[in-house]
VOGU-3710 file (C-alpha; in Angstrom, 3 decimals, decimal comma):
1> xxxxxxxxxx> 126,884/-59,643/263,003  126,298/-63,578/262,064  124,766/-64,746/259,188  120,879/-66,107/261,259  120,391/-62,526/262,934  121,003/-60,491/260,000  118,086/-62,641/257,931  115,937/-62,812/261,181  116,266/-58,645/260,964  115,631/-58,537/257,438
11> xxxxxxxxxx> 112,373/-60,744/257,935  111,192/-58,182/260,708  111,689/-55,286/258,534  110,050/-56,924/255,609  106,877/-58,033/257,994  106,847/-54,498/259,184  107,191/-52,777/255,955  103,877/-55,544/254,415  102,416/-54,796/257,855  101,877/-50,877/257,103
21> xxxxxxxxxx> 102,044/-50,999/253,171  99,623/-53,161/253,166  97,004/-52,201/256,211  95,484/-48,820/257,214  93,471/-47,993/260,460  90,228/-45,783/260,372  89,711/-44,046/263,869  86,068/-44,128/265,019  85,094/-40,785/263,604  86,150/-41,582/260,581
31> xxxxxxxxxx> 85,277/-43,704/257,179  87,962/-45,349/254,451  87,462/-43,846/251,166  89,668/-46,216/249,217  91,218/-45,146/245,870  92,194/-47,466/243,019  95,068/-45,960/240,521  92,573/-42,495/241,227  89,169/-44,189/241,030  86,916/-44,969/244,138
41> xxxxxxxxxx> 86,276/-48,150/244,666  84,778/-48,915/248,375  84,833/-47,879/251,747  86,426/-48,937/255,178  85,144/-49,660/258,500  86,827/-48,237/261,699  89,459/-50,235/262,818  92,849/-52,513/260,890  91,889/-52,821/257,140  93,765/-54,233/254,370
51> xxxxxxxxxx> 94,061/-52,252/251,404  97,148/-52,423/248,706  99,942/-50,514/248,986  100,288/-46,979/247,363  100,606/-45,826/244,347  97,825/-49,071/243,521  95,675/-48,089/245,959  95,325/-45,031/248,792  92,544/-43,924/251,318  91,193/-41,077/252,159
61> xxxxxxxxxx> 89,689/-40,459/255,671  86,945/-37,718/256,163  85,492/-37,774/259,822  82,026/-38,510/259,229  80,719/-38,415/262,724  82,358/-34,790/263,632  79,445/-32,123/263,623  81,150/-29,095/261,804  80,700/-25,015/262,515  80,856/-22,530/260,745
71> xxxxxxxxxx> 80,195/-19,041/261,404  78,645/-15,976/258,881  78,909/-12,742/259,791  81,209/-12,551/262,596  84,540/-14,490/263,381  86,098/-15,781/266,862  82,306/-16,538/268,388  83,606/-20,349/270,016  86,843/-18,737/271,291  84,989/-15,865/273,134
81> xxxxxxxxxx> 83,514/-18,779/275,777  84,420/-17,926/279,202  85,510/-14,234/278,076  84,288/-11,292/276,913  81,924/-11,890/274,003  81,803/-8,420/272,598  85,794/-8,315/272,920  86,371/-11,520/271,170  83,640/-11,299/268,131  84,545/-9,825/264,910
91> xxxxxxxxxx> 81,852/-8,325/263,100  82,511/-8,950/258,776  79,974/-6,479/257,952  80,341/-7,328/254,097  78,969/-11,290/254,936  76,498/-9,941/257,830  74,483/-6,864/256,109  71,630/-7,856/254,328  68,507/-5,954/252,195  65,148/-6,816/253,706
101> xxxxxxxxxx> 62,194/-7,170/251,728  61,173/-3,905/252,417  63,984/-2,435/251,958  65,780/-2,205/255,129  69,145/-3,249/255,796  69,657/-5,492/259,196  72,765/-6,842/260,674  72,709/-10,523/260,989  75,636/-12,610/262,474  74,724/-16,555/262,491
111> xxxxxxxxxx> 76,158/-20,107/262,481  75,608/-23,318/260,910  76,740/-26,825/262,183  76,680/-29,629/259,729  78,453/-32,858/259,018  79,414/-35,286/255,978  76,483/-37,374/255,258  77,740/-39,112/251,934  81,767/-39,065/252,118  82,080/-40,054/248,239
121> xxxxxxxxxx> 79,851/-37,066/247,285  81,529/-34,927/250,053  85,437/-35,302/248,480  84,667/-35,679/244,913  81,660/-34,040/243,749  82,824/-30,274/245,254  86,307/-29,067/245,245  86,010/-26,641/248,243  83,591/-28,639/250,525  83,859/-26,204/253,883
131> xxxxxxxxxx> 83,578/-22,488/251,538  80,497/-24,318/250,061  78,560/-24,732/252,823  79,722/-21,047/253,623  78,795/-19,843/249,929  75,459/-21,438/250,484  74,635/-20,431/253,635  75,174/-16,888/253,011  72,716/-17,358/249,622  70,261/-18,678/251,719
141> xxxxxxxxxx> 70,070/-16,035/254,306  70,381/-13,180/251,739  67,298/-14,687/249,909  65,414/-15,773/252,724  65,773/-12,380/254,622  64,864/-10,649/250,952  61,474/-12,149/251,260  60,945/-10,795/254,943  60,018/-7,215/256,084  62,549/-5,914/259,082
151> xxxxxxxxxx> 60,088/-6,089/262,014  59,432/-10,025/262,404  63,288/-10,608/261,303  64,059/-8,871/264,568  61,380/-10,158/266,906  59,182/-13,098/266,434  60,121/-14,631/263,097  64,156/-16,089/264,449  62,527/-19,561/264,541  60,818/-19,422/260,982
161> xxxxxxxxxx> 63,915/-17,861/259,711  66,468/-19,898/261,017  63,986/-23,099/259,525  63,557/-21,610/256,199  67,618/-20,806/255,855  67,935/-24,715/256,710  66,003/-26,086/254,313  66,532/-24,129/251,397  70,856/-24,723/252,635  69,576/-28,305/251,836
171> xxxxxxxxxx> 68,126/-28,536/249,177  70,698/-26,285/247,490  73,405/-28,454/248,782  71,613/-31,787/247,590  71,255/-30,257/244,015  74,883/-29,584/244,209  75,130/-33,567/245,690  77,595/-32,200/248,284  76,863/-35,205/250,741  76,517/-32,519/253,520
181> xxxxxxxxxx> 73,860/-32,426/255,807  72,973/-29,328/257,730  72,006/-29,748/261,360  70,675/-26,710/262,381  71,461/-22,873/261,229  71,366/-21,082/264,796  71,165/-16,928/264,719  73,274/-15,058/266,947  72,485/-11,177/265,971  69,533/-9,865/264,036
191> xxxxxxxxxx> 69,756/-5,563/264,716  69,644/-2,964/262,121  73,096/-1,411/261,437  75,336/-0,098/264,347  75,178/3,376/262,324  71,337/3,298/262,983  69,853/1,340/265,695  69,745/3,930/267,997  67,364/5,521/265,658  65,768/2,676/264,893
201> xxxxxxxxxx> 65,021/1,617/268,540  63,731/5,379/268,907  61,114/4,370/265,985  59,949/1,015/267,900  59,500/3,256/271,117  57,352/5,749/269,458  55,500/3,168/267,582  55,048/1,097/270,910  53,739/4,216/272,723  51,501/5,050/269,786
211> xxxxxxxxxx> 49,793/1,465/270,199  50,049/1,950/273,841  48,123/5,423/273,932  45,905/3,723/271,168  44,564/0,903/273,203  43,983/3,392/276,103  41,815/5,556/273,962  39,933/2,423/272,749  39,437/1,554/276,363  37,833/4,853/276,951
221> xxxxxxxxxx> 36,070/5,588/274,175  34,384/1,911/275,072  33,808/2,902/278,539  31,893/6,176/278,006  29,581/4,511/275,441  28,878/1,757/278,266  27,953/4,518/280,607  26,139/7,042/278,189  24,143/3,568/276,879  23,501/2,830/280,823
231> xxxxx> 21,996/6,358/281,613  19,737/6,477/278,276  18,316/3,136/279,360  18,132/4,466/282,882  16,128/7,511/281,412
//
């Protein structure tokens, strides 16, 4: 091999060698976190950035724009789509039972989807980012449910429920200064205990039928005063 292609080749391989040493690309869900001998010092753009070569400098690259899930109560909930859901779902009964505020238990499977809204605060400020958001989610049902009785956790209170367990996630999290924001906390299942709800939904029959057979008395009682009023007058 002559002497000219030899130090053309070595040029090549030292351009290519300065070329990734000294450059990084961010992919458009993602954001540089650049590292100085262990210290941050800025952040990169999506797209070719220069940055020195490691062990000066190094980059870390959460994806920012990537709305995260994570489930409570149950596991295998996304990979059930298009199957079976009650095959697929695993119920974790000792994340999903919870103690009501008057003292019932209920059965609540639910997920939360949230993304990195501060990447510094996201990779240095909490070791275990993703078991977090899981510890705190948990916390914030538990509480949240603890303050409710068991008959609007089952019917009409989802909405207020699901809001409350958001914003006290939040706040929680911001205390912490996780850099996570939580986009919505969605419930899937809110039933008393599979050892009980048959006995349970028993219970909200009766109790429907006893308002049921309450309102009809009402309605009677009111009618026969209308007529006995009507034939007084008429006498």
């Amino acid at each position: 091999m002559s002497g000219p292609l030899v130090g053309l080749l070595a040029v090549v391989a030292i351009a290519l060698i300065g070329f990734f040493g000294f450059t990084v690309r961010v992919n458009p869900e993602e954001l540089g976190i650049v590292l100085r001998f262990g210290k941050y010092v800025r952040q990169l753009p999506p797209g070719l950035n220069f940055r020195w070569p490691y062990p000066i400098e190094q980059v870390e690259l959460p994806k920012v724009t990537r709305v995260n899930r994570i489930e409570i109560g149950m596991r295998g909930s996304s990979a059930s789509e298009g199957r079976d859901a009650s095959s697929a779902v695993r119920d974790v009964p000792e994340e999903s039972l919870m103690l009501t505020g008057d003292e019932n238990i209920v059965d609540v499977d639910f997920v939360v989807f949230w993304e990195i809204k501060s990447a510094p605060d996201y990779l240095f400020n909490i070791q275990n980012p993703e078991g977090t958001v899981k510890d705190v989610a948990e916390s914030a049902m538990r509480e949240i449910v603890g303050q409710s009785d068991i008959e609007p956790i089952l019917t009409e209170a989802r909405a207020k429920t699901e809001a409350s367990v958001q914003e006290l996630m939040q706040q929680t999290l911001d205390s912490y200064g996780a850099g996570v924001l939580v986009r919505q906390v969605q419930l899937q299942k809110v039933d008393p205990p599979q050892q009980v709800i048959d006995a349970f939904r028993d219970v909200q029959a009766a109790r429907a039928d006893k308002e049921r057979l309450q309102n009809e008395a009402r309605g009677y009682s009111n009618k026969v005063i209308q007529e006995a009023k009507g034939d007084a007058e008429r006498i």
